[in-house]
TORGU-284434 format. One record per residue (C-alpha): chain; x, y, z. Coordinates in pm, whole numbers. Layout:
[pt 'A', [X, Y, Z]] ...
This chain:
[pt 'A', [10386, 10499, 9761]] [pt 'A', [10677, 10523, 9948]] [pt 'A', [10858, 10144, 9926]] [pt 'A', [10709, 9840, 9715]] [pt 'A', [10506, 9663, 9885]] [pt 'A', [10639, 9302, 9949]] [pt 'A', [10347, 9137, 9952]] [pt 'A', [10273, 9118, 9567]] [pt 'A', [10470, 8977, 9298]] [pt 'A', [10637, 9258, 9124]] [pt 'A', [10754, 9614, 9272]] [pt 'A', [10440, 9767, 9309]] [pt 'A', [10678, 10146, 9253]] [pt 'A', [10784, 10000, 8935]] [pt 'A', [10540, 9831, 8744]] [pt 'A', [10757, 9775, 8446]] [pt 'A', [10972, 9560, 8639]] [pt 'A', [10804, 9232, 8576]] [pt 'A', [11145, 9068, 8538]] [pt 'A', [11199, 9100, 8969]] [pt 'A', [11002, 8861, 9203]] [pt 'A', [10918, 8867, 9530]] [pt 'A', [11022, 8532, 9647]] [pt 'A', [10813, 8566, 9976]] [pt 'A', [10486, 8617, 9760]] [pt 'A', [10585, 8368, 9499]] [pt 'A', [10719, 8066, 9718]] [pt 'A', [10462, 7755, 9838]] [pt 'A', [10712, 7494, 9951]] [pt 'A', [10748, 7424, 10342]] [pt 'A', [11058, 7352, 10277]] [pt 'A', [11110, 7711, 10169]] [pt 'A', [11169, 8017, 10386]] [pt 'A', [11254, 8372, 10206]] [pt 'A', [11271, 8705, 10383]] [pt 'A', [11077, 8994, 10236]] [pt 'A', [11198, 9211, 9958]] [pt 'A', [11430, 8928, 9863]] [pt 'A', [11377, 8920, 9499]] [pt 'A', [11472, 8668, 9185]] [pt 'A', [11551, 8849, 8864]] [pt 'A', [11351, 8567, 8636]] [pt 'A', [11386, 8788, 8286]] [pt 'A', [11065, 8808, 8258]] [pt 'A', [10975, 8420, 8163]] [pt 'A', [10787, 8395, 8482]] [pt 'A', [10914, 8018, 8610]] [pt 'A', [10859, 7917, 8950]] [pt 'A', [11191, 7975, 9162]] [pt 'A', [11077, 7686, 9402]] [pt 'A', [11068, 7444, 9111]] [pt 'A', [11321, 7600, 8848]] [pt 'A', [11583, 7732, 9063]] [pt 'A', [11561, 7483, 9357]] [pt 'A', [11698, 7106, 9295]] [pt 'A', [11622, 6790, 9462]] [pt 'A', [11367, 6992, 9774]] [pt 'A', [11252, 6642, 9874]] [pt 'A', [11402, 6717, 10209]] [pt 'A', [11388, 6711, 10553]] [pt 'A', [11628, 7033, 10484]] [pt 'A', [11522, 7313, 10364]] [pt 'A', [11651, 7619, 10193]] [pt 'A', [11631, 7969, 10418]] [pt 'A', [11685, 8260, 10264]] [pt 'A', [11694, 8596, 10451]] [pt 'A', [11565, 8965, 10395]] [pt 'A', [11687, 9195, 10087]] [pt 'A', [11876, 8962, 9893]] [pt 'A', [11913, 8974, 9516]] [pt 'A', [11953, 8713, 9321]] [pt 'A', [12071, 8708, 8957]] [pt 'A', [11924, 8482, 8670]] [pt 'A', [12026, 8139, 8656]] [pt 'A', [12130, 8075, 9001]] [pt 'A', [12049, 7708, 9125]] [pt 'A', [12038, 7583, 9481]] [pt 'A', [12097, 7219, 9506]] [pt 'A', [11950, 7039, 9806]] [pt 'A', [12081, 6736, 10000]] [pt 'A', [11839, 6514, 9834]] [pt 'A', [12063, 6489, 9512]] [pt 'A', [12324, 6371, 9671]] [pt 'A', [12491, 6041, 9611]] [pt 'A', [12655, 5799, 9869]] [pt 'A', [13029, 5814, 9961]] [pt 'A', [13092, 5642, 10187]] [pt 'A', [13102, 5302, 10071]] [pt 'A', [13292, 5171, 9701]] [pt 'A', [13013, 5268, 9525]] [pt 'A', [12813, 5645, 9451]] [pt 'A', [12469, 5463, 9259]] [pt 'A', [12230, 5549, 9463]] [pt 'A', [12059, 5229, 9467]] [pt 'A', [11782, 5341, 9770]] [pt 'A', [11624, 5556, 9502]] [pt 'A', [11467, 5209, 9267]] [pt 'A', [11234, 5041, 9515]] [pt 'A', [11182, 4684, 9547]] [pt 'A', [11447, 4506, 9712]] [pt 'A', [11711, 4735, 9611]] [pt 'A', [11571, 5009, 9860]] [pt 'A', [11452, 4727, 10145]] [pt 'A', [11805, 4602, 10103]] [pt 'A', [11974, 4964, 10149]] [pt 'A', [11699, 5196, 10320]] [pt 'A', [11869, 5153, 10690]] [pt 'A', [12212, 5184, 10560]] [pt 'A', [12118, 5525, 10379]] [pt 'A', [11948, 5676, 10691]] [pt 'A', [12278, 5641, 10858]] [pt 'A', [12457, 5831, 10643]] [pt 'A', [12517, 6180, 10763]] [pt 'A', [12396, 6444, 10511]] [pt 'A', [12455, 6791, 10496]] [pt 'A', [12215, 7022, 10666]] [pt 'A', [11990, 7312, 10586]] [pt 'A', [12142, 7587, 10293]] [pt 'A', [12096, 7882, 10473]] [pt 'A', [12134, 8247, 10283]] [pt 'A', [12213, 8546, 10523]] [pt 'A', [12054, 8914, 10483]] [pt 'A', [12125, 9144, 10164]] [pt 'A', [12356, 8867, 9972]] [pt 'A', [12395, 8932, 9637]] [pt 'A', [12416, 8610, 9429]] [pt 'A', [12528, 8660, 9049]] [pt 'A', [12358, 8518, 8760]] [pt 'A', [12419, 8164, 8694]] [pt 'A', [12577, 8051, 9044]] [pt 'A', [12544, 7719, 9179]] [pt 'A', [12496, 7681, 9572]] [pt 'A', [12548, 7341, 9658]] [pt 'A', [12392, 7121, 9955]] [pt 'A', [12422, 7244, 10333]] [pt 'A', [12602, 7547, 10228]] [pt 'A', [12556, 7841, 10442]] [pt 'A', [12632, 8208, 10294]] [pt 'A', [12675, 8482, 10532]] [pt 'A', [12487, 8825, 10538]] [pt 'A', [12650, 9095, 10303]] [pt 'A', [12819, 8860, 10098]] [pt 'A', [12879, 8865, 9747]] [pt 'A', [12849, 8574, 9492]] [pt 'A', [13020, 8628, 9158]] [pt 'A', [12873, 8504, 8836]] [pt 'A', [12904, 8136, 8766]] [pt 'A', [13046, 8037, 9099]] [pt 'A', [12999, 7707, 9235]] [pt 'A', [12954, 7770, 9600]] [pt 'A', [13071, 7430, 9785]] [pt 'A', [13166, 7598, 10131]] [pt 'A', [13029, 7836, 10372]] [pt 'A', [13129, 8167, 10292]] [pt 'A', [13176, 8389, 10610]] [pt 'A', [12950, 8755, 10645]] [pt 'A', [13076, 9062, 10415]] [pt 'A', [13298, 8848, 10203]] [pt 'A', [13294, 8812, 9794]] [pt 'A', [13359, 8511, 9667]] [pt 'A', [13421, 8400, 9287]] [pt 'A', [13523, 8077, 9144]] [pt 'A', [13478, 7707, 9040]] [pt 'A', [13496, 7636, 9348]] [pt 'A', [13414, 7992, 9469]] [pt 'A', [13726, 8119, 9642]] [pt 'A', [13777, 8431, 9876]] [pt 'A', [13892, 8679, 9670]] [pt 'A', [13806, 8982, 9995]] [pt 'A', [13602, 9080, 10271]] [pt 'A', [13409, 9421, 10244]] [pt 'A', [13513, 9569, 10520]] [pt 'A', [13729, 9466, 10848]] [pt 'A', [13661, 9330, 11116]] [pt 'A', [13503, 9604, 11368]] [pt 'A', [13307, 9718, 11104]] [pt 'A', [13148, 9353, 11024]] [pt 'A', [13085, 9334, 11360]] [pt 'A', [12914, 9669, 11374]] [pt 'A', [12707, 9606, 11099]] [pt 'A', [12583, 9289, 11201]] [pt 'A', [12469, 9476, 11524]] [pt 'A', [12297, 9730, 11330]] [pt 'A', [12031, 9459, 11174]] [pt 'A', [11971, 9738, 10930]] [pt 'A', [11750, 9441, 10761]] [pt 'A', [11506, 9426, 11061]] [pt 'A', [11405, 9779, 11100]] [pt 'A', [11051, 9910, 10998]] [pt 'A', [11042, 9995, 10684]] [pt 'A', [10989, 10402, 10705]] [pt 'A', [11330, 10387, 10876]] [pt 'A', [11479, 10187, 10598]] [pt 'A', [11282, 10436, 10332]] [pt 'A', [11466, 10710, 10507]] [pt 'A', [11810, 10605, 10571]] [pt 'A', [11841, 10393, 10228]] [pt 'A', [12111, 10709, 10127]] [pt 'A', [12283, 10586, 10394]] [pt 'A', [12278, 10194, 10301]] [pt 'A', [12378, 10217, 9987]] [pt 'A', [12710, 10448, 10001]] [pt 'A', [12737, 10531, 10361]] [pt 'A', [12965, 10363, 10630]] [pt 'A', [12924, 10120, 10921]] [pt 'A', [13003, 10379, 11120]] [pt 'A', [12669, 10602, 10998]] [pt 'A', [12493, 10296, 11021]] [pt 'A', [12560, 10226, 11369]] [pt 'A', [12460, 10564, 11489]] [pt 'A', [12141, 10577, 11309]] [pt 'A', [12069, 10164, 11407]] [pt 'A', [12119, 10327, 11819]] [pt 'A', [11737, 10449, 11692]] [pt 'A', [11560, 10145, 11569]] [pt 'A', [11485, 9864, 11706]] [pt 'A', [11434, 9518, 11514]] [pt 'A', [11059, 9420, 11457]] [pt 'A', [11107, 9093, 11314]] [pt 'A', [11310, 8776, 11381]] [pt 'A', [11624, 8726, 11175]] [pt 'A', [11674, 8414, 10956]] [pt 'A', [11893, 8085, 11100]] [pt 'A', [12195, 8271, 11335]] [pt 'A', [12403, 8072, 11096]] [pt 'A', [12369, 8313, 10865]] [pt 'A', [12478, 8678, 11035]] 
């Protein structure tokens, strides 16, 4: 077999690696989207990411996740829902009790603004134990250090680290961000990723541009946000 198949749970090449999930198999929520061969390293204890790893998915936003992302044990995504009021002298979040303490507040709650979707990018790399808090959007090719506390967007290529997580560089410059954004490596068929994976992992935008001048993408991307 020439590339797991992301359909089923576990690598189906590697069948000792029970501790990597395929999000796209595993995930049930609507308010869910992952990308295939996007994968959760769980260490083997088998919790649902959806309910474990996902906070407050009451929505309406929802948490989009692209293609061939890895992300390390621990990591929590915290939704809009958990949010408390700011706006006024007081964060207790009275909506949440019923009776007349939600009739009194519902309409003023609505008309808060709230943060939108959290939308991961294409082959991100998120480190054990991050946090990725609400309406965050993380760029394709970034990196996430362990233990960071995401609380901004983090622009494509760069690696962050930090509580807050802080710039610390981009992976490559400019022109060759842009170039591999163009390249969609992510949305190829999968015998051309197979045979050019050399390439992706210690290659150069440069390679990857001339081989992407072959392919063509055969899916849609995640949110645009994200590249």
């Amino acid at each position: 077999m020439a590339a797991p198949d992301p359909t089923e749970l576990h690598p189906t090449t590697r069948p000792d690696l029970t501790n990597v999930v395929f999000l796209a198999y595993q995930i049930t929520s609507n308010l869910i989207d992952v990308g295939d061969f996007t994968y959760y390293d769980d260490e083997g204890r088998g919790d649902l990411f959806e309910t474990t790893n996902v906070k407050y998915l009451y929505g309406p936003q929802r948490l989009v996740i692209g293609r061939f992302c890895a992300i390390g044990p621990g990591t929590e995504f915290l939704m809009p829902a958990g949010n408390h009021p700011m706006v006024g002298p007081s964060t207790f979040p009275f909506t949440m009790f019923g009776g007349d303490w939600t009739d009194n507040t519902l309409d003023t709650f609505m008309s808060i603004e709230q943060p939108g979707d959290t939308v991961v990018g294409n082959d991100v790399w998120i480190g054990r134990n991050a946090t990725v808090l609400p309406g965050v959007t993380i760029g394709t090719g970034a990196v996430i250090g362990a233990n960071s506390v995401v609380s901004r967007d983090v622009e494509p290529y760069a690696i962050v680290a930090g509580n807050p997580a802080k710039k610390i560089r981009r992976r490559f410059d400019d022109d060759q961000i842009a170039s591999l954004l163009a390249s969609r490596w992510w949305d190829w068929p999968i015998d051309a990723i197979t045979e050019h994976a050399t390439t992706l992992m210690a290659g150069t935008p440069d390679q990857l541009a001339r081989i992407a001048e072959q392919h063509h993408p055969h899916r849609p991307n995640v949110d645009e946000r994200s590249t």
